[in-house]
VOBA-1610 file (N, C-alpha, C; in pm, whole numbers, padded with zeros to 5 digits, always signed):
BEGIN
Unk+01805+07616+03664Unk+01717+07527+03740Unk+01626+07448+03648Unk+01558+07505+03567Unk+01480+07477+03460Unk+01554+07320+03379Unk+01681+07374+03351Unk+01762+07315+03265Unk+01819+07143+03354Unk+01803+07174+03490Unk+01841+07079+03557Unk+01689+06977+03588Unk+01623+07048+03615Unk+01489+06977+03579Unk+01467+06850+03484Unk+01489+06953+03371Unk+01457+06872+03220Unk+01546+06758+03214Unk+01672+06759+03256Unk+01763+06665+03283Unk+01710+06556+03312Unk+01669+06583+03453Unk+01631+06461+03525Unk+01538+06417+03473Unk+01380+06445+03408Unk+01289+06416+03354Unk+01340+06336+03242Unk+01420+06363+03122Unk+01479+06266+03067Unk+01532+06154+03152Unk+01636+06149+03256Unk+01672+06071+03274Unk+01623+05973+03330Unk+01473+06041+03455Unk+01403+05940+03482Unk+01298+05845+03335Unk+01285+05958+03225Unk+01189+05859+03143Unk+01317+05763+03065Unk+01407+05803+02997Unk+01528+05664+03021Unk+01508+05587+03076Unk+01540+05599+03178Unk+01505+05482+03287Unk+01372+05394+03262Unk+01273+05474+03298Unk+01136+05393+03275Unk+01123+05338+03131Unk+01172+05379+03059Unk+01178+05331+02887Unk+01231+05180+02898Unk+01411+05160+02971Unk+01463+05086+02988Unk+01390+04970+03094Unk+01319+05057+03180Unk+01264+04907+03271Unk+01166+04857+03169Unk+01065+04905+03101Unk+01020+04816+03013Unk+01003+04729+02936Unk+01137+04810+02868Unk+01189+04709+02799Unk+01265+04557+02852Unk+01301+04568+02960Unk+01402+04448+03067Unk+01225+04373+03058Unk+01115+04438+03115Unk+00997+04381+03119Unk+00952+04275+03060Unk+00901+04363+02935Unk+00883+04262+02784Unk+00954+04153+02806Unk+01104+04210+02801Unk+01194+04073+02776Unk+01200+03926+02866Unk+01197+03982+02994Unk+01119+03873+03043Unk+01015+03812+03048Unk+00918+03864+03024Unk+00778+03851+03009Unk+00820+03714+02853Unk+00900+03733+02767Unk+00907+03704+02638Unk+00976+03607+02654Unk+01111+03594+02753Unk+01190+03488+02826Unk+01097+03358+02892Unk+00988+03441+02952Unk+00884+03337+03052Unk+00801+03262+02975Unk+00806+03364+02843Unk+00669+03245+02804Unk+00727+03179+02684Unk+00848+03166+02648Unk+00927+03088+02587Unk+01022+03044+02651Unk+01006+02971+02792Unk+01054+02899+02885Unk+00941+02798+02892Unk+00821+02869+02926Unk+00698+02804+02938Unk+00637+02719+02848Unk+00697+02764+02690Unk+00672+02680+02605Unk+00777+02542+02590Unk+00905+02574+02611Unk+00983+02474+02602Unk+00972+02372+02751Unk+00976+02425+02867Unk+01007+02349+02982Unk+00850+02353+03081Unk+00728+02440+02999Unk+00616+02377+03109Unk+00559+02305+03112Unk+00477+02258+03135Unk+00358+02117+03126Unk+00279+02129+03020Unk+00281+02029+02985Unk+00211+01991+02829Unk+00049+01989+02908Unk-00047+02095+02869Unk-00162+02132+02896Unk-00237+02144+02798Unk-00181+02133+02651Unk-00260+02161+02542Unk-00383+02073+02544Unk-00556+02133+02467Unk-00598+02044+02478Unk-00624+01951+02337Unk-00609+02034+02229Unk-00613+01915+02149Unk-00427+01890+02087Unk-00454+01776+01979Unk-00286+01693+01876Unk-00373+01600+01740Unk-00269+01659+01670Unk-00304+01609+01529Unk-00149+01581+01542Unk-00124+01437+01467Unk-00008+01380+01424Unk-00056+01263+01274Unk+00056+01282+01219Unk+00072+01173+01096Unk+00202+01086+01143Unk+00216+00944+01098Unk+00315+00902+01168Unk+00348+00725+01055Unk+00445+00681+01084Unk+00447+00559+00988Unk+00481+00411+01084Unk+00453+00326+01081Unk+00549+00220+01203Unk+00553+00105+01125Unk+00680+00065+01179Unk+00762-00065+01099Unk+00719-00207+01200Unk+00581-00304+01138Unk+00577-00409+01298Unk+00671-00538+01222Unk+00722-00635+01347Unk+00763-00756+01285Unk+00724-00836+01147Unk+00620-00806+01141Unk+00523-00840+01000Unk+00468-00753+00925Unk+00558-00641+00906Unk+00500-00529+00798Unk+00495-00410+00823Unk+00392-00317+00764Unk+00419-00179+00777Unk+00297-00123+00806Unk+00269-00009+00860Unk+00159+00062+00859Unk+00168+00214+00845Unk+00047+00285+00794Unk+00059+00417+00797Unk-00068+00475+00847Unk-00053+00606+00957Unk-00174+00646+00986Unk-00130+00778+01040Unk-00283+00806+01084Unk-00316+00934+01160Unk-00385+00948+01269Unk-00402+01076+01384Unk-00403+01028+01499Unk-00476+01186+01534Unk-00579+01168+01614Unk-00658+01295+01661Unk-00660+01286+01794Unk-00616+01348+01867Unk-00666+01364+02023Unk-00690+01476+02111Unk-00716+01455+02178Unk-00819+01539+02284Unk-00813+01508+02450Unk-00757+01628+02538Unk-00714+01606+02685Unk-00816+01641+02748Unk-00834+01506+02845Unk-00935+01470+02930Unk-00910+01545+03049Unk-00790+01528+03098Unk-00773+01572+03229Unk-00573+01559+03220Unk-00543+01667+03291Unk-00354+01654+03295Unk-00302+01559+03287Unk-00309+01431+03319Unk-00286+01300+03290Unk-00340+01206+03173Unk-00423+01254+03093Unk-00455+01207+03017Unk-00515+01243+02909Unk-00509+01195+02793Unk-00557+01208+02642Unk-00586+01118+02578Unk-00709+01135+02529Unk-00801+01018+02427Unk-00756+01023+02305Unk-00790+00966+02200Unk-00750+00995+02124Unk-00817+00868+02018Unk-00856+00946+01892Unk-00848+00825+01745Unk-00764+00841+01662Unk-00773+00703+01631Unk-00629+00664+01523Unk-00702+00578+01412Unk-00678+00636+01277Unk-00708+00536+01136Unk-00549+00539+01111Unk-00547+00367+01091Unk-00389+00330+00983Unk-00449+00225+00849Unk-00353+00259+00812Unk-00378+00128+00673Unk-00244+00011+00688Unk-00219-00094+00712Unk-00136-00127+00719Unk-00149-00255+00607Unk-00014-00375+00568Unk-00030-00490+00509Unk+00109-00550+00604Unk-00038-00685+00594Unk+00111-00750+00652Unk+00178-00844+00581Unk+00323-00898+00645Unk+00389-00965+00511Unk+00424-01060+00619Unk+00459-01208+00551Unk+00505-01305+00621Unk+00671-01305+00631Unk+00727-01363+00749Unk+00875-01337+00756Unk+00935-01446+00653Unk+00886-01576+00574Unk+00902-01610+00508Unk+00918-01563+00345Unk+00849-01464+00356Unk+00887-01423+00198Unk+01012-01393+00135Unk+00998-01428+00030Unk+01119-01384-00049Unk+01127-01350-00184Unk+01155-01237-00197Unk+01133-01154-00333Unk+01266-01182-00395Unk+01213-01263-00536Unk+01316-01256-00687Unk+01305-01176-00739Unk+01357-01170-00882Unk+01416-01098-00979Unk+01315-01153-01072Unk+01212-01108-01150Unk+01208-01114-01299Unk+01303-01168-01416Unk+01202-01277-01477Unk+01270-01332-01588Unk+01366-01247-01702Unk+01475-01251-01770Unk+01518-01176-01796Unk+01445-01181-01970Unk+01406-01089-02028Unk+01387-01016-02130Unk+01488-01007-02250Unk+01469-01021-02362Unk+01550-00998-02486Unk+01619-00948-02524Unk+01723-00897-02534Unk+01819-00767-02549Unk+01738-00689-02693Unk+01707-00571-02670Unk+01654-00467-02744Unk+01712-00454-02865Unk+01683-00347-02995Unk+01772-00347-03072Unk+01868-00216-03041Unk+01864-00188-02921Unk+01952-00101-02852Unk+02058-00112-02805Unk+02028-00282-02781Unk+02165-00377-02685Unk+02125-00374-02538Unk+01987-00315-02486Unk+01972-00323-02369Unk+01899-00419-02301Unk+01910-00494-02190Unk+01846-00621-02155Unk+01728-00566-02030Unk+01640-00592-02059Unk+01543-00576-01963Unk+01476-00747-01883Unk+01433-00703-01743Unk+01365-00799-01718Unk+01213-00791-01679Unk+01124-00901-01629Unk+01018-00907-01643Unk+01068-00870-01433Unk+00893-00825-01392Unk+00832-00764-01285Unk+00918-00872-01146Unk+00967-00800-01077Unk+00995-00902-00961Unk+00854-00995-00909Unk+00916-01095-00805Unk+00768-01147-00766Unk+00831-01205-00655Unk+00731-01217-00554Unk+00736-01282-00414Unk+00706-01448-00447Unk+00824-01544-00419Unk+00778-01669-00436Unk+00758-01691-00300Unk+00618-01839-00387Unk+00562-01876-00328Unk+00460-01817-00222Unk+00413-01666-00259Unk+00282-01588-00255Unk+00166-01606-00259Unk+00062-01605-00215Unk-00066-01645-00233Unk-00172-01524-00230Unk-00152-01468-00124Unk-00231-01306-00117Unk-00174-01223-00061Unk-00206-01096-00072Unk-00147-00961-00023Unk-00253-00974+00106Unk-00252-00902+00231Unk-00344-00905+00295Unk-00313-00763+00355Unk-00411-00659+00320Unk-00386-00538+00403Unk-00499-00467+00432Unk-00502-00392+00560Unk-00602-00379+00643Unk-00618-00211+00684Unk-00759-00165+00701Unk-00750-00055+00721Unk-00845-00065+00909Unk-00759+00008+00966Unk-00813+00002+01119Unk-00857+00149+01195Unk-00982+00124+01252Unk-00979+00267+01298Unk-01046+00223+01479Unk-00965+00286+01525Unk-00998+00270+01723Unk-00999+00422+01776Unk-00980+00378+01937Unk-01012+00478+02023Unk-00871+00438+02169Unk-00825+00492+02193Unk-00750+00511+02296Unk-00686+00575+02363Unk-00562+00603+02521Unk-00544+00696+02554Unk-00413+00702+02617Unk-00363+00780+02614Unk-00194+00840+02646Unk-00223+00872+02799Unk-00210+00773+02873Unk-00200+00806+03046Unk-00006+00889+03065Unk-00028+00997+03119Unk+00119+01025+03153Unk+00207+00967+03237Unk+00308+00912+03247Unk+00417+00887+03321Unk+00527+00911+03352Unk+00601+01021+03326Unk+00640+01124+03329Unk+00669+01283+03273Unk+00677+01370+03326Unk+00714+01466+03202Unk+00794+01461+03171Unk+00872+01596+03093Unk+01000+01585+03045Unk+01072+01675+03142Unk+01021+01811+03207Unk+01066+01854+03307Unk+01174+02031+03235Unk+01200+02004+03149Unk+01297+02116+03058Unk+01315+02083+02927Unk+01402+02186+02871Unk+01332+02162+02717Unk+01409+02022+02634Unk+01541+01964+02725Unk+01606+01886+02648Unk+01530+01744+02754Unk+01394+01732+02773Unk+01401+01630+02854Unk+01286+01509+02764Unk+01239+01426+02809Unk+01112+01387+02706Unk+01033+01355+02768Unk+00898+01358+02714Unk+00773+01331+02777Unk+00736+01212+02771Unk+00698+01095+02869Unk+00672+00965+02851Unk+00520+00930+02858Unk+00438+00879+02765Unk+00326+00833+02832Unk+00353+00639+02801Unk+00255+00599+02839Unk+00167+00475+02827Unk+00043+00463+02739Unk+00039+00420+02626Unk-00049+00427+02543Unk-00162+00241+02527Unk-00269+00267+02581Unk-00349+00127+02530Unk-00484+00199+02431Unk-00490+00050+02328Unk-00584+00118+02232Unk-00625+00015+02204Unk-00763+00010+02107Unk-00804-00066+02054Unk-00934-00050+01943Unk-01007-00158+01861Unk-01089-00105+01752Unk-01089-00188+01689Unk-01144-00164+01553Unk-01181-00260+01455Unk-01136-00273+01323Unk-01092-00383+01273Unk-01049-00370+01190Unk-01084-00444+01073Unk-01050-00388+00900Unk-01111-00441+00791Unk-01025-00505+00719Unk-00999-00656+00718Unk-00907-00669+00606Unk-00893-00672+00504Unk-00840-00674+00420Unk-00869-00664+00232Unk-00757-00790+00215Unk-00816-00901+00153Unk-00744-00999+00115Unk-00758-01001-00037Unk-00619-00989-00084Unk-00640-00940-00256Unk-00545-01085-00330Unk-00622-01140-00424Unk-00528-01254-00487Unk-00384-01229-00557Unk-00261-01267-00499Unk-00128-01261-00554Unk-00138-01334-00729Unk-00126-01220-00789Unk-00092-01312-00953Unk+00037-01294-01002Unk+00057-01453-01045Unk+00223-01408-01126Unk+00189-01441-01267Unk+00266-01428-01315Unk+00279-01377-01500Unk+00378-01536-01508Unk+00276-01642-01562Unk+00405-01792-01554Unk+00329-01835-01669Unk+00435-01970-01743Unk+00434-02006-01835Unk+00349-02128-01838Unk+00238-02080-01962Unk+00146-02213-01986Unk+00161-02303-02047Unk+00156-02455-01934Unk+00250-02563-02020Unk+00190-02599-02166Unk+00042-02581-02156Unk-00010-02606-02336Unk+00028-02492-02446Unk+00054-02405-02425Unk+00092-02317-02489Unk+00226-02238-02544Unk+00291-02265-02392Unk+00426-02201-02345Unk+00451-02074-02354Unk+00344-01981-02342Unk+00322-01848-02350Unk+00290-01797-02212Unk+00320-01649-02173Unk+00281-01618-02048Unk+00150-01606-02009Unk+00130-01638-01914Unk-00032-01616-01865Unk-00051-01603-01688Unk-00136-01469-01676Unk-00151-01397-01576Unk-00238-01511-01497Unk-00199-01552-01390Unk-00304-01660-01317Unk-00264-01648-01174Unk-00388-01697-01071Unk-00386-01673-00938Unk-00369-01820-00879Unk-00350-01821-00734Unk-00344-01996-00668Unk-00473-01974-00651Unk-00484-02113-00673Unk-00632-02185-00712Unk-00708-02148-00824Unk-00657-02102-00889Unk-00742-02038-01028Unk-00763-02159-01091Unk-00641-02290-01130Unk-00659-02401-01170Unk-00553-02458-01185Unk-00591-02583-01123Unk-00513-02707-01091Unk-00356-02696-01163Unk-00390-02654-01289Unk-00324-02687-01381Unk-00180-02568-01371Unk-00223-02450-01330Unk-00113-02377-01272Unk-00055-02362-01129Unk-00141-02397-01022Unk-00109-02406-00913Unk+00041-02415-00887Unk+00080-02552-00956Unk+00237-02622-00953Unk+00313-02496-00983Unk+00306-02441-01086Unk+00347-02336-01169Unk+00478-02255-01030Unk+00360-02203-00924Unk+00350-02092-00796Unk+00514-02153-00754Unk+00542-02206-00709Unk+00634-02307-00688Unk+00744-02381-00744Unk+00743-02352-00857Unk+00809-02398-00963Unk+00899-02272-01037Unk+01015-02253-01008Unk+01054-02119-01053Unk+01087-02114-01178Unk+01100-02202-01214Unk+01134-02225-01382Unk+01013-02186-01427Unk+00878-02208-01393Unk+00752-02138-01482Unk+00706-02017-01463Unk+00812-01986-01358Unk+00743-01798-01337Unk+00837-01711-01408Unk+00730-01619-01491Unk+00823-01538-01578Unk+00834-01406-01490Unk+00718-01371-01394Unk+00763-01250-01291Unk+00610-01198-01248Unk+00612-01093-01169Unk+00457-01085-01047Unk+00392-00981-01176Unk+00271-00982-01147Unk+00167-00970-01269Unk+00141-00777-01239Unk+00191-00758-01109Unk+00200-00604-01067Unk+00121-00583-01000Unk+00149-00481-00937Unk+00031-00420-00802Unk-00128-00385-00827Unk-00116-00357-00952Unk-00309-00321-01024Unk-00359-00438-01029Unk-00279-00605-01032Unk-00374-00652-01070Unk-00443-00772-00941Unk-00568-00766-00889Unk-00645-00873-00821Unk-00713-00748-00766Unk-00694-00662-00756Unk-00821-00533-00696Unk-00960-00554-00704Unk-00994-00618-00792Unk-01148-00632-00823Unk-01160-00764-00749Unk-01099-00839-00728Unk-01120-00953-00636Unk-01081-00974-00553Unk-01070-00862-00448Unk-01070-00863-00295Unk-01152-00872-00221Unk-01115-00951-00087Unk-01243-01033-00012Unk-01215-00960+00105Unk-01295-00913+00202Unk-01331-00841+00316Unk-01296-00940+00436Unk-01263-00936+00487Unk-01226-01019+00638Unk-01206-00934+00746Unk-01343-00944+00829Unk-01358-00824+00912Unk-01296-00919+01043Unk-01225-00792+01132Unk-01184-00816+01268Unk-01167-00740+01431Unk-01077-00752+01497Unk-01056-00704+01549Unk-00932-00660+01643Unk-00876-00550+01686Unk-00686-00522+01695Unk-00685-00485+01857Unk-00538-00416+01942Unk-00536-00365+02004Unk-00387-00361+02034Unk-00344-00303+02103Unk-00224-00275+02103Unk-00220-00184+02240Unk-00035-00221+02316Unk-00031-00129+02420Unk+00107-00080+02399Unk+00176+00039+02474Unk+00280+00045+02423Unk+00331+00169+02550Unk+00472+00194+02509Unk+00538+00338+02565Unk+00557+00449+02446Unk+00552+00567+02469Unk+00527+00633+02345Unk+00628+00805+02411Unk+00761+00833+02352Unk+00892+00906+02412Unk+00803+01022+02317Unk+00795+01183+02351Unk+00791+01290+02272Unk+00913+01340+02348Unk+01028+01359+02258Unk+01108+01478+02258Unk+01136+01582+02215Unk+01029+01630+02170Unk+01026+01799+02144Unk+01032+01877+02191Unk+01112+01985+02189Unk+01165+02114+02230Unk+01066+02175+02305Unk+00949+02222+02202Unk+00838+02297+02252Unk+00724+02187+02260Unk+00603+02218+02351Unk+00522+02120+02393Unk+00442+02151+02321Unk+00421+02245+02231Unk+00310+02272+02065Unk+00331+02208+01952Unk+00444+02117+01991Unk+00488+02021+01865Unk+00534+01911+01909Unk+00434+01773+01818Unk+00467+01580+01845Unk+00605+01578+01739Unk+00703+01505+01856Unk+00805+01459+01754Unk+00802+01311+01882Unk+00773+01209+01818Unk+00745+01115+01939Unk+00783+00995+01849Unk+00791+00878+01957Unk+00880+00742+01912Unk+00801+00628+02049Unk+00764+00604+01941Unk+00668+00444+01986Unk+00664+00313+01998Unk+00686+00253+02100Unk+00752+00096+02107Unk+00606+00031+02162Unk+00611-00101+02124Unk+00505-00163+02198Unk+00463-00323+02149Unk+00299-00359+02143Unk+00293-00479+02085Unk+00136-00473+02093Unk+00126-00558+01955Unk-00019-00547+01871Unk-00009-00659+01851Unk-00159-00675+01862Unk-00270-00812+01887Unk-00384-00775+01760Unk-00413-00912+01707Unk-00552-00905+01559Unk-00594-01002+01560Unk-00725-00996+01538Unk-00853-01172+01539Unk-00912-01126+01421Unk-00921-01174+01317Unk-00978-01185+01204Unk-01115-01327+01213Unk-01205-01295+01177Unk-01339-01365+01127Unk-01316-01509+01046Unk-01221-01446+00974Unk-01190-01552+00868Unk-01027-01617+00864Unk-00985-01738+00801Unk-00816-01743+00803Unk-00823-01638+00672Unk-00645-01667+00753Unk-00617-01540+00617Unk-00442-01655+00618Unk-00494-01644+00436Unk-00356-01720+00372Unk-00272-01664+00284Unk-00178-01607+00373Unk-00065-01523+00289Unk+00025-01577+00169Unk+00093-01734+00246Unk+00171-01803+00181Unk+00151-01932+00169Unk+00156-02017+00034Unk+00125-02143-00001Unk+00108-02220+00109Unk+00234-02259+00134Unk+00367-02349+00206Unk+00349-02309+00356Unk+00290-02203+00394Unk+00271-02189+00523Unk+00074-02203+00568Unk+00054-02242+00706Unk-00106-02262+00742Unk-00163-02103+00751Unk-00290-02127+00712Unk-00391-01986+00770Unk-00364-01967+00880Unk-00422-01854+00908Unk-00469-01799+01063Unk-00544-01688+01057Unk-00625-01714+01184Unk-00649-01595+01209Unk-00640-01542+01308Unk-00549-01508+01414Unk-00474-01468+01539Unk-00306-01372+01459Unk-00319-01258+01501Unk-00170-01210+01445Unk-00093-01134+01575Unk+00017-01173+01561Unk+00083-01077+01732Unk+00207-01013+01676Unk+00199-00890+01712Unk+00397-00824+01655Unk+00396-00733+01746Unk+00544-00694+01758Unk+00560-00600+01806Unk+00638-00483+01748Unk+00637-00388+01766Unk+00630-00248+01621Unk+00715-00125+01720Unk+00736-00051+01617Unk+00813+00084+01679Unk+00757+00200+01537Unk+00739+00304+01589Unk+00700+00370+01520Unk+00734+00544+01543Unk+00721+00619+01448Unk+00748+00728+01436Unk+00670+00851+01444Unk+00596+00948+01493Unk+00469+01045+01441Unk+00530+01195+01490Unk+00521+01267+01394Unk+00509+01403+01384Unk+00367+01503+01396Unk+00352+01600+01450Unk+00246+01666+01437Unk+00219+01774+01555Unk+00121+01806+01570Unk+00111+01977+01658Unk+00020+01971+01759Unk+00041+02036+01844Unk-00087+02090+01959Unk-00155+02205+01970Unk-00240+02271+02027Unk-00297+02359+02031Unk-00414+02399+02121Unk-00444+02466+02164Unk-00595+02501+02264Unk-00690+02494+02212Unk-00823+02494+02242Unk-00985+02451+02162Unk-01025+02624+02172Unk-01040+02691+02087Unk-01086+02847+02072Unk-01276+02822+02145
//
């Protein structure tokens, strides 16, 4: 009797061992269901991200913070430069053959360049939801409008061209003087671009202002992680013109439209 007892006492704690364990496992099933297929409730997102606009590139970062289930605020600093669709990058003059036998050339250069113009922007805006994603292979859609202020850095383009009194190279900017201006334009006098270090000390500030609206896809698995893709269109008023290229007029009005990329995480406020 004893012996039949003990039996069952094992067999019922078996049992109860085994429902526990089925427990856990769901319990562990639910909340890695919950992470892949529930509602994005997190309240804060840090992302880094890069975007390619009609006129150039930008790079930034992005902090936000949920207002309410539908929505998230959020700041964004980028640095971007923009480039005119006119440009066109040569080749460097070609260089001497070494006593190696090897031929080198001089620095590429953007003809017919005038300034680099690149801008650092920092705003405020917010990710209204428009749909979820619903399961884990689905994506989350918002609507993103933003806006802020922005700083431009207008830096003088120098090329490395040949001085007609001399016929030696010499590092010079447009408008530096009359006498090289022609030069900019003239491909026979450019020996090649003077390099990225040089006009830094003579960059001019051209303060403004941006905004941008857009659709913005996260398809990530789990809702604790930005893997998101950004379409839209950006607007800029600058204070001052800004003159990229000789041959083309100032402005100061800029419009593109951009797609962009950002990675980064979510999490709850402790």
């Amino acid at each position: 009797m004893a012996g039949g007892l003990y039996a069952q006492t094992t067999d019922t704690d078996a049992s109860s061992k085994k429902e526990q364990r089925e427990e856990r496992k769901l319990k562990r099933i639910s909340l890695f269901k919950q992470l892949e297929e529930g509602e994005n409730l997190y309240q804060r997102e840090f992302s880094l991200g890069g975007r390619i606009n009609t006129d150039g590139w930008a790079g930034f970062f992005e902090l936000g913070w949920r207002k309410s289930r539908q929505k998230v605020t959020y700041f964004q600093f980028e640095f971007a430069e923009k480039k005119n669709p006119k440009e066109d990058k040569k080749p460097g003059a070609l260089k001497d053959i070494d006593q190696f036998g090897f031929i080198y050339s001089e620095k590429p250069y953007i003809y017919g360049k005038q300034n680099n113009f690149y801008q650092a922007k920092l705003g405020v805006g917010q990710q209204r939801l428009i749909g979820g994603k619903g399961n884990k292979n689905g994506v989350l859609v918002n609507a993103i409008y933003y806006g802020g202020l922005s700083v431009g850095l207008k830096k003088p383009y120098y090329l490395n061209v040949v001085d007609p009194n001399t016929s030696r190279g010499v590092q010079v900017k447009y408008g530096q003087d009359p006498l090289y201006d022609q030069a900019f334009l003239d491909r026979s006098s450019i020996i090649g671009g003077a390099g990225f270090g040089k006009g830094w000390g003579e960059v001019s500030i051209v303060p403004g202002i941006h905004a941008k609206t857009g659709l913005r896809f996260d398809w990530a698995r789990f809702n604790e992680v930005v893997s998101a893709l950004e379409v839209g269109v950006n607007a800029e008023y600058y204070t001052k013109d800004v003159d990229i290229m000789i041959d083309q007029d100032p402005k100061k009005f800029f419009f593109n439209a951009y797609i962009a990329l950002q990675f980064g995480k979510r999490w709850d406020k402790k």
